[in-house]
NUDRENLUM-86775 format. One record per residue (C-alpha): residue in three letters; x, y negated, z negated. Coordinates in pm, 1 decimal. Example, Ala and Ser with C-alpha at 12.3 -4.5 7.8 and 13.67 -1.06 7.14 Angstrom:
2
+-------+----------+----------+----------+
! vexmi !       px !       py !       pz !
+-------+----------+----------+----------+
!   ALA !   1230.0 !    450.0 !   -780.0 !
!   SER !   1367.0 !    106.0 !   -714.0 !
+-------+----------+----------+----------+
end
This chain:
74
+-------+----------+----------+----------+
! vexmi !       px !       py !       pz !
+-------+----------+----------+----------+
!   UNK !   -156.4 !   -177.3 !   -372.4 !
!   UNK !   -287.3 !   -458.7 !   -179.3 !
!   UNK !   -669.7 !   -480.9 !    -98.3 !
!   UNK !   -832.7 !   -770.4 !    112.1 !
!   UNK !  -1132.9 !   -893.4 !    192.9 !
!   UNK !  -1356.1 !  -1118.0 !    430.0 !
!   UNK !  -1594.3 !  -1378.2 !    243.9 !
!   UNK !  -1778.1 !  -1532.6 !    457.1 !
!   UNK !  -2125.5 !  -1586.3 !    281.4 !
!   UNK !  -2168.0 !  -1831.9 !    -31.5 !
!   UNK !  -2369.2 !  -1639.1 !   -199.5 !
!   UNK !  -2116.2 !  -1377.2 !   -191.3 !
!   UNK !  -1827.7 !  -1659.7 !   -308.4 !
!   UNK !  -2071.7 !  -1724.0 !   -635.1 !
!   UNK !  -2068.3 !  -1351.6 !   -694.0 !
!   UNK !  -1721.4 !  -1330.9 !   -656.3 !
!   UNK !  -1655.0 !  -1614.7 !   -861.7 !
!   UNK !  -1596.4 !  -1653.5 !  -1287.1 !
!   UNK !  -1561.9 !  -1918.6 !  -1555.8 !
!   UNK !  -1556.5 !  -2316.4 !  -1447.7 !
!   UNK !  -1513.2 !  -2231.6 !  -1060.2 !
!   UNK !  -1931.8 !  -2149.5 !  -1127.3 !
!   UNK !  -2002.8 !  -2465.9 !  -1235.5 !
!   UNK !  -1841.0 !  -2607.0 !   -896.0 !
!   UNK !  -2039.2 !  -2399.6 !   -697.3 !
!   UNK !  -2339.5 !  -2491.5 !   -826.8 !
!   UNK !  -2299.5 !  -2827.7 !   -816.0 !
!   UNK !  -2183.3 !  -2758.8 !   -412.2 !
!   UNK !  -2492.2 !  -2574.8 !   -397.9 !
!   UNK !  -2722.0 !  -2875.0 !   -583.7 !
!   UNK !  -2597.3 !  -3078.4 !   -262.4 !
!   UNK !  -2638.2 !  -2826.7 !    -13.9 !
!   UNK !  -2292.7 !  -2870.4 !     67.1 !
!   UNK !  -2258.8 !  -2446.9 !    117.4 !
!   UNK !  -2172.6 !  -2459.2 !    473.1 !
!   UNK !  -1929.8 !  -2741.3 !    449.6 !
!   UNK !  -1748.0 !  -2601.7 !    146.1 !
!   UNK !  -1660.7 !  -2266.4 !    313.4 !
!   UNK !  -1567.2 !  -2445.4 !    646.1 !
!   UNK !  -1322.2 !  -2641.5 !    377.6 !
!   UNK !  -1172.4 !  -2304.9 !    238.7 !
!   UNK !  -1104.5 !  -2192.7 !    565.1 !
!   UNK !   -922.7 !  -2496.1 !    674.4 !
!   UNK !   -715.0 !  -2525.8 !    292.4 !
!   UNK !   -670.6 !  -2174.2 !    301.1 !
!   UNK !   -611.2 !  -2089.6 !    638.0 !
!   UNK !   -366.6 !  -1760.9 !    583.3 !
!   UNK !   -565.7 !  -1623.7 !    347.6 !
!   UNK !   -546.4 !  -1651.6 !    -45.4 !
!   UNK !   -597.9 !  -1378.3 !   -328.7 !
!   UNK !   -903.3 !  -1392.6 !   -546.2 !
!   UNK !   -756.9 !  -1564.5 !   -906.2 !
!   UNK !   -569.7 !  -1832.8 !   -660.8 !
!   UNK !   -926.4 !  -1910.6 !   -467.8 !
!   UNK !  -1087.7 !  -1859.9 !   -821.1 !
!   UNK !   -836.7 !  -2137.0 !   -940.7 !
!   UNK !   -873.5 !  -2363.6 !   -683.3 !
!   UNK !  -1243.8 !  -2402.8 !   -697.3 !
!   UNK !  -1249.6 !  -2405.3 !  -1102.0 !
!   UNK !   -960.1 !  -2693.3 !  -1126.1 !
!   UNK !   -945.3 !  -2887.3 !   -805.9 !
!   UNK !  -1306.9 !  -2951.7 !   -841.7 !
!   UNK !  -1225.4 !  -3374.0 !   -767.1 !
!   UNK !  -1056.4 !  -3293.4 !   -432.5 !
!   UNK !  -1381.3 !  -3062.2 !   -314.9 !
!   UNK !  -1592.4 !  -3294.0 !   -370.0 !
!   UNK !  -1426.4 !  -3595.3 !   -236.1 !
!   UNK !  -1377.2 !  -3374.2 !     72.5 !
!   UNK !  -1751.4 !  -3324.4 !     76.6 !
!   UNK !  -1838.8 !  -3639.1 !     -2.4 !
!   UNK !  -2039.4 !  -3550.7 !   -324.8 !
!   UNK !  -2042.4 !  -3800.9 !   -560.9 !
!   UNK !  -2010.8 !  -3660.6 !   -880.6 !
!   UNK !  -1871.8 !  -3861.8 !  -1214.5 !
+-------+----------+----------+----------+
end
């Protein structure tokens, strides 16, 4: 079975959200970068992606988010 659904709130992305992808977030949040970051899921992930994949994406290509929203973070 296949079940899909529409996030379109951060807060609801942190809730959805486990392990290192959580320590992204906050760090998106910390810049108030929230609005940007899920205009830049919708553009990377344009048909749609399952929850582990967006999970994955947000834990491990933390470098590429925020070079796309310009947070400096070393």
């Amino acid at each position: 079975m296949k079940v899909t659904k529409e996030i379109t709130k951060f807060e609801t992305l942190k809730l959805e959200s486990w392990g290192g992808a959580l320590e992204t977030l906050k760090i998106i949040e910390q810049n108030n970068k929230q609005d940007d970051f899920m205009y830049l899921l919708e553009d990377v992930f344009y048909e749609g992606v399952d929850e582990t994949d967006l999970n994955d994406f947000i834990w491990f290509e933390d470098e590429y988010i925020f070079d796309s929203l310009e947070i400096d973070f070393k």
